[in-house]
C-alpha angles and dihedrals in degrees: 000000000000090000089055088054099051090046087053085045089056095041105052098068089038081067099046092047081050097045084048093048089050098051095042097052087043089048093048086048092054095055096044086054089050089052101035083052098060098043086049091056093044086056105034084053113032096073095072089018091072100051088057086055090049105244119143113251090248086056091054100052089042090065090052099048098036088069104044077059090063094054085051084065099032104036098080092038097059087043095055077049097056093051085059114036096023133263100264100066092046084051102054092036084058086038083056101054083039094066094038100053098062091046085057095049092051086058088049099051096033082063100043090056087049087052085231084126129042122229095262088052096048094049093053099050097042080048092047090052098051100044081062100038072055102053085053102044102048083079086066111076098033091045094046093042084053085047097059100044091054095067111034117059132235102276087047088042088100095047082051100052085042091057086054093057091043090064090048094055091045094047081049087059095039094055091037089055086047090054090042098045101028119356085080103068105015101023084167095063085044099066087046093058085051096052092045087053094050084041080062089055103048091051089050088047089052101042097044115013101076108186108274108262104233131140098258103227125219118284119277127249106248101221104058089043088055097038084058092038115039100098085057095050093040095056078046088064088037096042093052108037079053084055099045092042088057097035086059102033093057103045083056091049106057086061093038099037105029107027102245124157120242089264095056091045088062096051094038085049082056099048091051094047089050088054097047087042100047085045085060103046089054087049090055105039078052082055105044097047092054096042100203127210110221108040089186086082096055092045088051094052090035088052091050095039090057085051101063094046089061094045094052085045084071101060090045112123093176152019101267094053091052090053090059099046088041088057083051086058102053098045077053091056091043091070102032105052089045097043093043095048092046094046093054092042086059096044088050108066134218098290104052108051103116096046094046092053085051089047091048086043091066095054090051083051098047088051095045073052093054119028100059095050100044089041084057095048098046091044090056083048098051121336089242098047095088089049087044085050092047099053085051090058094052100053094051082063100049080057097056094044092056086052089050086055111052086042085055082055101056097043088057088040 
């Protein structure tokens, strides 16, 4: 009897620290989906968007990849933050400029469609708001990648980084269904509905994800991190220039290419991302329930996988087609994003999480930089170029991935 008593003793705070684990990884999800929706909108719709604004495609891309600039120069500072003051506060204060930037962009483009602003006023100030909603958010991914590692440990480190890209997949499909079902015909309330729902996240963030308590260590040096972590960083640049070439590409091509109006790109760019999107979430419940050990192999296959999309994008003669290969692709990025982030975590080390994140961060940022504008370059050049570009990209980082792997080998062996 008294040894029942003990056991029920042991158990009971076993539970609460369970229960606590569990609502502070949902309420960290939930934020990221709220974010991850709205970036998703503002880049499934700004394509033709813009057009109806009456900004040049180069313009367009040029906000988007202005501001990716900015989380090349911010991401590793916010992560080195986060090592010192703690993760939480680095997360809500990025929560915060994610829920004002698309406000701000409603009052842009609400005044734009009344004709109260000209194009070039409307373009500086939509660029100006971004560039600070940029300077904020960068905090986000680095902050909230530190955050999961901290509490999960290494052998659940694969089913956390897999929650991560979950919430991806399932933001992707959030923003896509804003562009499908609003973002066509009031683009304005549309953006509004994105930033309630991250003003939801970052009040579930506040209320039930306390800051981790761990001893910070004492910041990283900067060389041997990145001598263990560079490929990863690295298939983070080439995964998602390939991403941002194709996104915009293909938001340009289903005026160019099929004939759709600016409203039914919107939508059909919504269809595509929620199948993309809703390719990557099955992925990644497939991922999350086997916990695999060696996350190389699935980078590798994810890598490969991505490849071949693009290069079957390129033989696509219609919408239907691209559907199918786009699906492809997103069971290609269900396996990568999870399987990247969860291999450099690993490679990191305790602790560096939070400078790695940053590090990796960087990377993301450099590629978002990269992919829209040169998208819309190589579209204006041939209308297969972007998809020939992205398979390029993606096979760089198959090969990378071969090279972490057999890195990963020796290091066990």
């Amino acid at each position: 009897m008294r040894d029942f008593v003990w056991r029920a003793a042991d158990v009971a705070p076993l539970k609460q620290a369970g229960l606590r684990a569990r609502r502070m990884k949902a309420a960290l999800f939930v934020a990221l989906v709220a974010h991850v929706s709205a970036q998703a909108f503002l880049l499934a719709a700004l394509p033709a968007l813009g057009r109806r604004l009456g900004f040049a495609d180069v313009e367009t891309g040029a906000i988007l990849s202005g501001s990716a600039l900015l989380l090349i120069v911010g991401a590793p500072f916010w992560g080195y933050l986060s090592e010192r003051i703690g993760r939480r506060p680095v997360i809500l204060l990025a929560l915060a400029g994610a829920a004002a930037g698309p406000l701000a962009f409603s009052v842009v483009v609400s005044a734009r469609l009344a004709d109260a602003l000209t194009a070039a006023g409307a373009l500086a100030l939509f660029l100006s708001a971004r560039m600070l909603q940029a300077l904020f958010v960068g905090g986000l991914a680095p902050s909230a990648q530190a955050y999961m590692a901290d509490v999960t440990a290494p052998r659940e480190r694969m089913g956390g980084m897999g929650l991560i890209g979950a919430a991806f997949g399932l933001g992707a499909i959030g923003g896509a269904s804003l562009a499908w079902r609003v973002g066509g015909h009031d683009p304005a309330l549309a953006f509004r509905l994105a930033a309630a729902f991250v003003a939801v996240g970052f009040v579930l963030v506040l209320l039930f994800a306390p800051e981790p308590h761990l001893r910070r260590a004492a910041r990283p040096a900067l060389r041997p991190l990145l001598a263990r972590i560079w490929p990863f960083v690295a298939i983070t640049l080439l995964a998602f220039a390939a991403y941002g070439v194709a996104q915009q590409a293909m938001a340009l091509q289903l005026q160019d290419a099929f004939g759709f109006t600016i409203e039914q790109s919107i939508e059909k760019a919504g269809v595509l991302l929620m199948a993309i999107a809703s390719a990557m979430v099955l992925v990644q419940g497939v991922i999350f329930r086997a916990r695999p050990r060696r996350p190389e192999r699935l980078l590798l296959a994810g890598a490969i996988v991505g490849a071949l999309a693009m290069g079957l994008c390129v033989l696509a003669r219609s919408f239907h087609e691209i559907l199918a290969t786009l699906i492809l692709f997103g069971v290609a990025l269900g396996l990568t994003i999870p399987a990247n982030l969860a291999a450099l975590s690993l490679r990191a080390g305790a602790p560096a999480q939070g400078a790695a994140a940053g590090l990796n961060m960087m990377g993301q940022g450099l590629g978002l930089a990269i992919g829209p504008l040169a998208g819309a370059a190589l579209h204006r050049a041939s209308p297969l170029a972007p998809f020939t570009a992205a398979a390029a990209l993606l096979a760089c980082a198959a090969a990378l991935a071969a090279l972490a792997m057999r890195g990963g080998a020796r290091e066990t062996g």
